[in-house]
N, C-alpha and C positions, 0 to 999 in steps of 0.2 A: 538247340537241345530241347528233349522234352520238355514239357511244363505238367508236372504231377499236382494235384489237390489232396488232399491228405483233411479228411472227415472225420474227426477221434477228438472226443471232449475228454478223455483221460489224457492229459498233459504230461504225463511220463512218456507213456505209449506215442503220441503223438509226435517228441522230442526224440524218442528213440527212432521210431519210420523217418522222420524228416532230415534226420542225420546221416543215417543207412542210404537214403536215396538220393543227397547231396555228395557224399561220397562216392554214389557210383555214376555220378556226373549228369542227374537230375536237377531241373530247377522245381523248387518246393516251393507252394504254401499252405500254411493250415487254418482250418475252420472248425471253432469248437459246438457250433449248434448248426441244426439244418438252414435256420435261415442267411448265417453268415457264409456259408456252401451254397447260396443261391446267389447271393449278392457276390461270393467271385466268379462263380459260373458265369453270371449273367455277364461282370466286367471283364476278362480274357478267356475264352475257351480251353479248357486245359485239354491235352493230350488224353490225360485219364485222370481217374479220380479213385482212390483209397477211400472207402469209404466205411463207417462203424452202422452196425443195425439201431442200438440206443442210444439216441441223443436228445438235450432239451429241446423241448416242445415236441418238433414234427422227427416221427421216425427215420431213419436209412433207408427203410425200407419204401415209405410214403417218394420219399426223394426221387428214390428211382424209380419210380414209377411216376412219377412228376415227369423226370427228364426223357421216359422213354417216349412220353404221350405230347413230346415237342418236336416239333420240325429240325430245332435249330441243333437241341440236345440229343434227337432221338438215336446216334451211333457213339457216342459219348461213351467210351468204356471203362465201364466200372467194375473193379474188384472189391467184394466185399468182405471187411475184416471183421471177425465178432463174434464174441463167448459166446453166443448160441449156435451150439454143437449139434442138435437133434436134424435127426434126417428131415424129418420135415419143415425145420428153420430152413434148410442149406434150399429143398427143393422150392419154397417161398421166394427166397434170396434170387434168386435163378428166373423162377417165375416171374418177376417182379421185373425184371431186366436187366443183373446182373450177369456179368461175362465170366466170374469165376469169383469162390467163394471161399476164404479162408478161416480157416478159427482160432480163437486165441486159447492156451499161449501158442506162440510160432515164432518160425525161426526168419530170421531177417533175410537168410541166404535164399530160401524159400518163394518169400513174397518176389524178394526182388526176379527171382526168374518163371516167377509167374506172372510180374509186368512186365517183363520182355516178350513172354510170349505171348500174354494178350495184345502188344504193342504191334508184333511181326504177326499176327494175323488180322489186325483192325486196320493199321496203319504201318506200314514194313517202314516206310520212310523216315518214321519218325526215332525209329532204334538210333544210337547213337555210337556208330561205327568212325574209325577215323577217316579222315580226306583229303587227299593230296592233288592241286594242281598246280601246274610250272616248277614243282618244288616246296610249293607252298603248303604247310601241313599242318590240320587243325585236328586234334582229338578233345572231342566233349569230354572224354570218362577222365582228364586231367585238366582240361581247361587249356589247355598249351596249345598258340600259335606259335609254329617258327620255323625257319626256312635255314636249313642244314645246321650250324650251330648256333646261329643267332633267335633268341627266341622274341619276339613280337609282344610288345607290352597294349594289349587292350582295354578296353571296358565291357561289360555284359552285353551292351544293346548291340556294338560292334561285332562282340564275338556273335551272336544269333545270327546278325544279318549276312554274315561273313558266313557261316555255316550253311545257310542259307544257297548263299552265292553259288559255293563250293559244290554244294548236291545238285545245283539245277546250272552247271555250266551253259554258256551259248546262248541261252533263253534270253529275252528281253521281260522285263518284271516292271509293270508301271507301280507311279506308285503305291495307288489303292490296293493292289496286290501284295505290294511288300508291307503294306501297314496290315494285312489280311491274314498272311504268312507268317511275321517275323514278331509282330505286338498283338496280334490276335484282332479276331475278325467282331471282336465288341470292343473296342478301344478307340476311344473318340479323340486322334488326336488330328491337327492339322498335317494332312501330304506334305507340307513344305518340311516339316519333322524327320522327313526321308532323306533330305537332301543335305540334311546339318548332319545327320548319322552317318551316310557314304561318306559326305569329307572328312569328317573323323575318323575314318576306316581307311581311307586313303592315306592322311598325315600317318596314322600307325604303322601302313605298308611299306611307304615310305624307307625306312630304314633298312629294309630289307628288299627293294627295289619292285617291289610288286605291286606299288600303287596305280598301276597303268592298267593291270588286269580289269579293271573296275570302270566299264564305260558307261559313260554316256550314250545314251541313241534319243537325238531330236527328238520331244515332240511323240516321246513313248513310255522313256524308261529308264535304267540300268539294266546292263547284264555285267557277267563277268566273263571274261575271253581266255581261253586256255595260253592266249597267243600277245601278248601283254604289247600293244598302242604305241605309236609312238607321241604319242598326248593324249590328256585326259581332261575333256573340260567339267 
């Protein structure tokens, strides 16, 4: 599922976006100053980022202009949320490197489908539609794994990589890749971390006979196979 940043030192405001955006089957976190918006940036890469023009110390607006003038940041899309209304805030905001500019107040139904469509022009893949193989059927916008009426009890790291699996059938995924893809491409953690998550994706499957989808390939990787093994090491 997406991963949204959410930039808003007003803690009402901040609680209200990050509720709205959990509910439509986003994964949130929030930052109330610029520099703790740096230090998550910097530790997983988000999908996009929500972001306010005033905040303590360094501006919204310095931010993004930070991240446009980075390698790593520089396609990073950001919508900007913030009382400053004037035409030439919004043309600033823009300038600056923002992908689309909204003002406060606003409606929730609003932003939310103007991060869809920032999402499906930046990144179309990362929309979160549902996905079905073998039967096997995973919708982010409820969180629900399950296969006809059995529903599949996971965990979050399961459910991404499972998500994961589902979008890029057939492929082989080593693991630098799925630690790149599934926990983000700043996340320091040991490749062997890969291998404790598929088996716990596996035991979950399990119950619903689907754990075989999920191979193994020597000396490469994981993929998932439309066409489910008859073992799984």
């Amino acid at each position: 599922m997406s991963r949204i940043l959410v930039v808003e030192d007003e803690s009402a405001i901040a609680e209200l976006v990050a509720i709205n955006l959990r509910h439509a089957g986003f994964e949130v976190s929030v930052a109330e100053t610029a520099d703790a918006a740096q230090a998550e940036v910097d530790r997983v890469l988000p999908e996009l980022v929500v972001l306010d023009w005033m905040l303590p110390g360094q501006t919204g607006l310095a931010l993004a202009k930070r991240w446009r003038a980075e390698a790593r940041t520089r396609d990073l899309p950001i919508i900007m949320l913030t009382a400053r209304s004037e035409e030439a805030d919004k043309l600033s905001g823009l300038d600056a490197g923002a992908d689309d500019y909204l003002t406060k107040p606003f409606s929730t139904k609003e932003l939310l489908a103007r991060i869809r469509a920032v999402l499906r022009r930046k990144a179309p893949e990362a929309l979160d539609s549902a996905v079905e193989v073998s039967g096997l059927r995973l919708d982010p916008a409820t969180r629900r794994v399950t296969r006809g009426n059995q529903e599949v009890k996971i965990g979050p790291t399961e459910f991404r990589l499972l998500h994961f699996f589902m979008t890029h059938t057939e492929r082989v995924h080593s693991r630098t890749q799925l630690l790149d893809r599934v926990w983000g491409d700043h996340v320091f953690i040991e490749e062997r971390t890969v291998d404790v998550h598929v088996k716990r994706l596996r035991e979950a499957l399990a119950p619903v006979q689907c754990s075989t989808l999920i191979e193994t390939v020597r000396g490469a990787g994981y993929r998932l196979t439309q066409q489910a093994a008859a073992t799984s090491v």
